[in-house]
Each structure stands twice: as C-alpha cells, then as structure tokens.
Kinemage of the C-alpha trace (Angstrom):
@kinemage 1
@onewidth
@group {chain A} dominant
@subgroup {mainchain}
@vectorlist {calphas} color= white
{ca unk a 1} P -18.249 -17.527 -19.362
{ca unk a 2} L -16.998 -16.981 -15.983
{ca unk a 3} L -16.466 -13.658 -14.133
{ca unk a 4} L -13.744 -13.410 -11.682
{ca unk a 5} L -13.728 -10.842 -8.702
{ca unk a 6} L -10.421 -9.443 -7.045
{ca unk a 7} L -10.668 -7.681 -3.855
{ca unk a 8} L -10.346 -4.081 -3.723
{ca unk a 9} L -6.340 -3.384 -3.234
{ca unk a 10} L -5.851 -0.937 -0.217
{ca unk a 11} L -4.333 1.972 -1.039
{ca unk a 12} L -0.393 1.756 -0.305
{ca unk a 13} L -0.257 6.038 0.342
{ca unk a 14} L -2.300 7.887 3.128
{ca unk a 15} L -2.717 11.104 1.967
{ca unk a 16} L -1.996 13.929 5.031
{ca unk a 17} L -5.230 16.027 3.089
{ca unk a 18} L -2.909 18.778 1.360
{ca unk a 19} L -1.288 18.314 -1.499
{ca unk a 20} L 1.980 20.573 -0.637
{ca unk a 21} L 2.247 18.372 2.434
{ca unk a 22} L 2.000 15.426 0.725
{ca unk a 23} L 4.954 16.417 -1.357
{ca unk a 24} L 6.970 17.675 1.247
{ca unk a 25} L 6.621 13.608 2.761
{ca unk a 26} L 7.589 12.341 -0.587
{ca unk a 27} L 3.900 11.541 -1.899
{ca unk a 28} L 2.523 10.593 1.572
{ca unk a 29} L 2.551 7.888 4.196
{ca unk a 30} L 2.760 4.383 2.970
{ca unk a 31} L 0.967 2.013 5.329
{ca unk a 32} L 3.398 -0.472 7.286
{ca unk a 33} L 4.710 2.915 8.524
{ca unk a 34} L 6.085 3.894 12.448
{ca unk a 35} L 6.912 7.379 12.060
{ca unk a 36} L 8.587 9.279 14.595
{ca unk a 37} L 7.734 13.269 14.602
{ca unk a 38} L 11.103 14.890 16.712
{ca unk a 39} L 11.144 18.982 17.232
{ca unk a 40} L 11.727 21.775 20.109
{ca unk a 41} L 8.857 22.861 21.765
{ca unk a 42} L 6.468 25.414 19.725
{ca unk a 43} L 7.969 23.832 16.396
{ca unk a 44} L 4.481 22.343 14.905
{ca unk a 45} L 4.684 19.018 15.759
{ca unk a 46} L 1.193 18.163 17.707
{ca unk a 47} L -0.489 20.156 14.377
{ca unk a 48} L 1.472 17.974 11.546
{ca unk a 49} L 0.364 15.155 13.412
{ca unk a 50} L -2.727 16.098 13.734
{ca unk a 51} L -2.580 16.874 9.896
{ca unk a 52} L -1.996 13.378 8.752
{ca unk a 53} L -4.709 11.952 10.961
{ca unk a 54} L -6.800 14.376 9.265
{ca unk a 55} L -5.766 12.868 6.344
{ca unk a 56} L -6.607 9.148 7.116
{ca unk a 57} L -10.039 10.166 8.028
{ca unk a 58} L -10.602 11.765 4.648
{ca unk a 59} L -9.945 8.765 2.888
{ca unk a 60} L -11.860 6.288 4.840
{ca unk a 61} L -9.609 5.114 7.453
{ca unk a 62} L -10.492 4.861 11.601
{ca unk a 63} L -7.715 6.595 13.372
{ca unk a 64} L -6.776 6.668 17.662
{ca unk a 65} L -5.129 9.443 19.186
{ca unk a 66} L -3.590 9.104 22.616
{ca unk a 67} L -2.522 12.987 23.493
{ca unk a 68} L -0.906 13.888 26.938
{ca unk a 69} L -1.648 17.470 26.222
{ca unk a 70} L -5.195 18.382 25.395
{ca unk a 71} L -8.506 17.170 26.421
{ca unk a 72} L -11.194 15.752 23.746
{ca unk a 73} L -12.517 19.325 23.779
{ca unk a 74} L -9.598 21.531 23.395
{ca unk a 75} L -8.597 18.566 20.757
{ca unk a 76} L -11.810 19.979 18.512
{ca unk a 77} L -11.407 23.262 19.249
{ca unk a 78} L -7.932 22.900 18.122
{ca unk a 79} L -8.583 21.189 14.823
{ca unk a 80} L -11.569 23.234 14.075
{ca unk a 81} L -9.103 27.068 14.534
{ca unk a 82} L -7.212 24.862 11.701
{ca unk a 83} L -9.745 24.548 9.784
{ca unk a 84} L -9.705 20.320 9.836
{ca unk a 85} L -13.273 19.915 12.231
{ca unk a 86} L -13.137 16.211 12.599
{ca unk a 87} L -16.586 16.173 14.913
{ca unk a 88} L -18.253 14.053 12.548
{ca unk a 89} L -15.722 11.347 12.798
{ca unk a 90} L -15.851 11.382 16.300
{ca unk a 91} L -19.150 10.752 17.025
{ca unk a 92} L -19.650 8.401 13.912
{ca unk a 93} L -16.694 6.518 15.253
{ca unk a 94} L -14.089 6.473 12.598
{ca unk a 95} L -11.850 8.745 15.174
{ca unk a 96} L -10.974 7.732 19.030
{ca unk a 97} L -9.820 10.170 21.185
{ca unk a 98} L -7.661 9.185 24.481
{ca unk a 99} L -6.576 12.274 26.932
{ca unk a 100} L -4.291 10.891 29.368
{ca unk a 101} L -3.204 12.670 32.105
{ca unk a 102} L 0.153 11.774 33.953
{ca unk a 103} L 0.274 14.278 37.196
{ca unk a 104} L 3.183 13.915 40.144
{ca unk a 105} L 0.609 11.970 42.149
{ca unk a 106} L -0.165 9.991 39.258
{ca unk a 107} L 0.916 6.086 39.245
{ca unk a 108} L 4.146 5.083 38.078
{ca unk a 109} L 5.218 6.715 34.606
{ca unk a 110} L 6.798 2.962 33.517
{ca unk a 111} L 3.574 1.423 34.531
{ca unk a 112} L 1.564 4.342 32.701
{ca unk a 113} L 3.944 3.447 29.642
{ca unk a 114} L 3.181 -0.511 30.316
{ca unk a 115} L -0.715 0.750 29.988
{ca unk a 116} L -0.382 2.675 26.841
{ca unk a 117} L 1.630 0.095 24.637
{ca unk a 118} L -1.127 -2.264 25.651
{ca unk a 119} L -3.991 -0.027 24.859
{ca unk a 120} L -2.351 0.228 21.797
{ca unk a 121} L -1.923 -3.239 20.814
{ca unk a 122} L -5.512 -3.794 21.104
{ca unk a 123} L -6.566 -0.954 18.430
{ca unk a 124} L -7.857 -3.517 16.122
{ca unk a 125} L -10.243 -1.453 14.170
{ca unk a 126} L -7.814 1.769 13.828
{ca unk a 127} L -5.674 1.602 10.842
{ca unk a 128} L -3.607 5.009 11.836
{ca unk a 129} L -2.748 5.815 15.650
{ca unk a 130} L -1.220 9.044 16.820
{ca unk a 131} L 0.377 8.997 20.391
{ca unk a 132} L 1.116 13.104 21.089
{ca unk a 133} L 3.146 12.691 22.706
{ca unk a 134} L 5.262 10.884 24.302
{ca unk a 135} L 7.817 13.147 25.887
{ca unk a 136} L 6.938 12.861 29.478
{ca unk a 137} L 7.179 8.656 29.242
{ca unk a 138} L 10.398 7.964 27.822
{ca unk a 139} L 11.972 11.118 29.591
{ca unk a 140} L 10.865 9.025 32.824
{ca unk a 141} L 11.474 5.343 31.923
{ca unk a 142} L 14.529 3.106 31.100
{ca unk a 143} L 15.659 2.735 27.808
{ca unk a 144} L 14.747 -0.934 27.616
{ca unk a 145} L 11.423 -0.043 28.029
{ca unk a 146} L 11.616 2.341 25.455
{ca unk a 147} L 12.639 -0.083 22.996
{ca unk a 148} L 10.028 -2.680 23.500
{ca unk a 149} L 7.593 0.280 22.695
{ca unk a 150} L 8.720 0.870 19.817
{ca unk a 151} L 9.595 -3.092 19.030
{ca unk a 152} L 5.402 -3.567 19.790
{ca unk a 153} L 4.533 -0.628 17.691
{ca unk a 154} L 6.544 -2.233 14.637
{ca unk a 155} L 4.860 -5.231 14.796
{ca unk a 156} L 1.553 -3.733 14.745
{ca unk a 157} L 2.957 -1.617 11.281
{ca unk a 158} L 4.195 -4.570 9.926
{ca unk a 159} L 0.392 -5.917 9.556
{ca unk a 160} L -0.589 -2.369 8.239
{ca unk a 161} L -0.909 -0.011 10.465
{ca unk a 162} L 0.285 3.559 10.725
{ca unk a 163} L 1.553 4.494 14.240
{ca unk a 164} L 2.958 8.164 13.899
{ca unk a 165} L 4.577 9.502 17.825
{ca unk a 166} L 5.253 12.839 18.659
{ca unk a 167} L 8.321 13.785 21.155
{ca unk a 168} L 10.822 16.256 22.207
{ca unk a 169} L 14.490 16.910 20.968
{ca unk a 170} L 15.386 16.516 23.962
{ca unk a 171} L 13.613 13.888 25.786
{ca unk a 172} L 15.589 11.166 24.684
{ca unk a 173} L 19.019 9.820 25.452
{ca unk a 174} L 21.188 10.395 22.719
{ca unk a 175} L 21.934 6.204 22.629
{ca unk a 176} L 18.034 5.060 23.125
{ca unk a 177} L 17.428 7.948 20.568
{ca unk a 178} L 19.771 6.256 18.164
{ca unk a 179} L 18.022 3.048 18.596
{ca unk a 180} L 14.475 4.207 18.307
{ca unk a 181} L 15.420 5.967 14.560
{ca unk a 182} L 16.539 2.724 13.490
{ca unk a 183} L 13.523 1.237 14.680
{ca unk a 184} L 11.357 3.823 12.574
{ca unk a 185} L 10.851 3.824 9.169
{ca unk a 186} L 9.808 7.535 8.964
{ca unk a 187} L 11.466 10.223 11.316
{ca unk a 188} L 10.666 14.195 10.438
{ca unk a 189} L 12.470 16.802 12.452
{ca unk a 190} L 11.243 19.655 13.073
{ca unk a 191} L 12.629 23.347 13.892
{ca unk a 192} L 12.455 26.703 14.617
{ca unk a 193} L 15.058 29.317 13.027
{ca unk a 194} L 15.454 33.317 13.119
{ca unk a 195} L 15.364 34.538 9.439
{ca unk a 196} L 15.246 37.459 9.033
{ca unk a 197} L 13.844 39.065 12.469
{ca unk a 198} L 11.182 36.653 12.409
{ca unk a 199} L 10.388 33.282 13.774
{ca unk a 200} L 10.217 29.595 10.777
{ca unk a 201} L 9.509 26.922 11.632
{ca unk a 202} L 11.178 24.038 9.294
{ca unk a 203} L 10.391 20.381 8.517
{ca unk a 204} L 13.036 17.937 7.350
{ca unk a 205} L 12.290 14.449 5.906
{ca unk a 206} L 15.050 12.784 7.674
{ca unk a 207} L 13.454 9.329 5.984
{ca unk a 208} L 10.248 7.644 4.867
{ca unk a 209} L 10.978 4.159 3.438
{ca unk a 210} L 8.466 3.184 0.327
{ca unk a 211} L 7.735 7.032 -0.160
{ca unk a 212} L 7.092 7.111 -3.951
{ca unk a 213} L 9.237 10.624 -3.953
{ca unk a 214} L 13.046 11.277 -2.582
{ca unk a 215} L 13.043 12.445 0.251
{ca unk a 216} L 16.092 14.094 2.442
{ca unk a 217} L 14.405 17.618 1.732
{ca unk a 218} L 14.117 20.802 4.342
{ca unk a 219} L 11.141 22.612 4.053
{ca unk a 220} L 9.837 25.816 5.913
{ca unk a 221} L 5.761 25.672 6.511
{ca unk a 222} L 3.354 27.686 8.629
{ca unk a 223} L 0.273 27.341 10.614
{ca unk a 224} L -2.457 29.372 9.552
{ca unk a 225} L -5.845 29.342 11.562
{ca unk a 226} L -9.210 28.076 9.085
{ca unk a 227} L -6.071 26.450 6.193
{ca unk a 228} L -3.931 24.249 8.282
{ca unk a 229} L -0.519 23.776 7.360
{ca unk a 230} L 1.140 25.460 4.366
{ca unk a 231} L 4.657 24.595 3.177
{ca unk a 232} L 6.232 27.732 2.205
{ca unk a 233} L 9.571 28.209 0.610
{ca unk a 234} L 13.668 29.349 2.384
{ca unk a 235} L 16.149 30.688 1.082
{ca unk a 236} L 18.634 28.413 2.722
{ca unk a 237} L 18.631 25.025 4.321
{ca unk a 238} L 20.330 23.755 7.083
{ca unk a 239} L 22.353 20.231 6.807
C-alpha cells in the first residue's frame, strides 16, 4: 500500500481579524492582491490598514510596514489603544517595522521613492506589506515613477504577496490616479460625511478581484479604542 502526501494548500483569503470587516471586503483579502486604501485625511485609513496586517499576523503570516507617520513606538502604542498589541510579533519577528522620515532637508523624494520600491522588492520572507503611506512620494515625483511602483509591486503580488498602500484623495493626479486603479486589484475609498450633526466615517469597496463575496458596497464603521474597527450601519449611501 502506498501513502501519498500533498502539501498543505495556502490559504487563498487573509482574514483582516473581524468578522464584520471581513464581510464588508467581500470575505477578505485573497493573496496575489495590491490594494490601494484612498481617503481624506482623519477618514481611518492608517487604522484599516493596520487592521488587515493585524489580520495576517493572526493567521501565521510575516508582515512589513513602511509608515511615514509614526515611529515603531507610537506604532504599538497605537495598535495597543485599538486593542490589536502586536509586540509579540515584533520581537519574535513575524512583523517588521520601517519609520521613514522624509524632512525638507531630507534627500531627494524620487530617490527616497527609488529606495523604498527596492526595500520592498527584497521582502522575501513577508507575505503581506503595508506602505502608510505614501502621500508625500507620489505628491513629489513624476508620474512615470509612480507607475513603475506600482508595476514592481504587482509583480511581487503576482507570486503571492499582499502589498496594501495607503494615500490621500488628493495626492494624486487625476490621470496617474487613473492608471494606478487599473493597476490595483483592490481599491477602498474612504470618507467622512455629516449625518446627522455628527461626524461617519464610510468605507466603499470600490473592487477586490477573487473576493468570494460581491462587492461594490458602502459601509459606515467606527474606531473604538480596546475593539478596533466596527462596521456599523447608514441610512443612505452615496454613489
């Protein structure tokens, strides 16, 4: 009799740790994914990120973040007020943590960009990388460049990673902005509205190709300090 052995089959989903979440995206992140995370300033895109990194570290995956706007300590003390303390990972590490820090005197914000997409391309042992964010780069660099970014990053997804990038509304051009969606196979925008006196802040799955759910949906969520992120229902959605 002979006994045949398959190798364990990755999973296909990352999970972003909560189960609402993980609706809202359609049943999660499939791997091969660049995912672009668009919204005004104060709309809750650094946490959501942060969220599905969380996510990937709960179910076994090594994760990089590359933030512009937090050191590694105000990064845990950060994750910790949310309730998502990812210490452990850290200094077992399954999580890398890359402050960079682009001042007026600092070198060339091209070159800086040059340094990052290489830094990136040599994450071999991180399955999920988070650049937060990358407002200050492409608001400063040609739209070329721009696209070769994103061009390296989806090759890098294509062998199965997740890159996920945070940015402004605003930062980019409206025709390099055009480009870089169709580069992406997930894009979430996110807002904040009035409604009723007070302040919502709103995702919408613009796309996430593979997700095992339609997507297309607007959903309001909040932030709430020891819970994370909790979708919460609107009465009306915006187009």
């Amino acid at each position: 009799m002979t006994t045949t052995f398959e190798e364990p089959k990755l999973l296909e989903i990352i999970s972003a740790g909560a189960e609402d979440v993980d609706r809202t995206l359609g049943g999660g992140i499939p791997y091969r994914t660049l995912m672009l995370i668009e919204g005004q300033s104060a709309s809750g895109k650094s946490t959501l990120a942060q969220q599905l990194v969380w996510g990937a570290l709960e179910s076994g995956e090594k994760a990089a973040l590359y933030t512009t706007e937090q050191t590694v300590q105000s990064f845990f003390r950060q994750m910790t007020s949310l309730g998502l303390d990812v210490r452990d990972y850290f200094l077992l590490d399954l999580l890398q943590v890359y402050p960079i820090s682009i001042s007026p005197d600092a070198a060339d914000p091209g070159v800086l960009f040059d340094e990052l997409g290489n830094h990136i391309m040599q994450q071999d042992n991180c399955r999920v990388i988070l650049v937060d964010s990358l407002t200050t780069f492409v608001s400063q660099t040609g739209g070329d460049q721009i696209q070769e970014f994103f061009n390296n990053c989806k090759t890098l997804c294509d062998q199965g990673k997740v890159i996920i990038c945070t940015v402004h509304a605003d930062a980019f051009d409206p025709g390099i902005l055009t480009r870089v969606r169709s580069v992406c196979d997930a894009h979430l925008r996110l807002q904040v509205n009035k409604a009723g006196g007070q302040l919502q802040k709103t995702i919408e799955v613009a796309k996430i190709r593979g997700a095992d759910a339609p997507t297309g949906n607007i959903s309001g969520f909040e932030i709430e300090p020891g819970l994370g992120i909790r979708i919460v229902p609107i009465s009306t959605a915006r187009a």
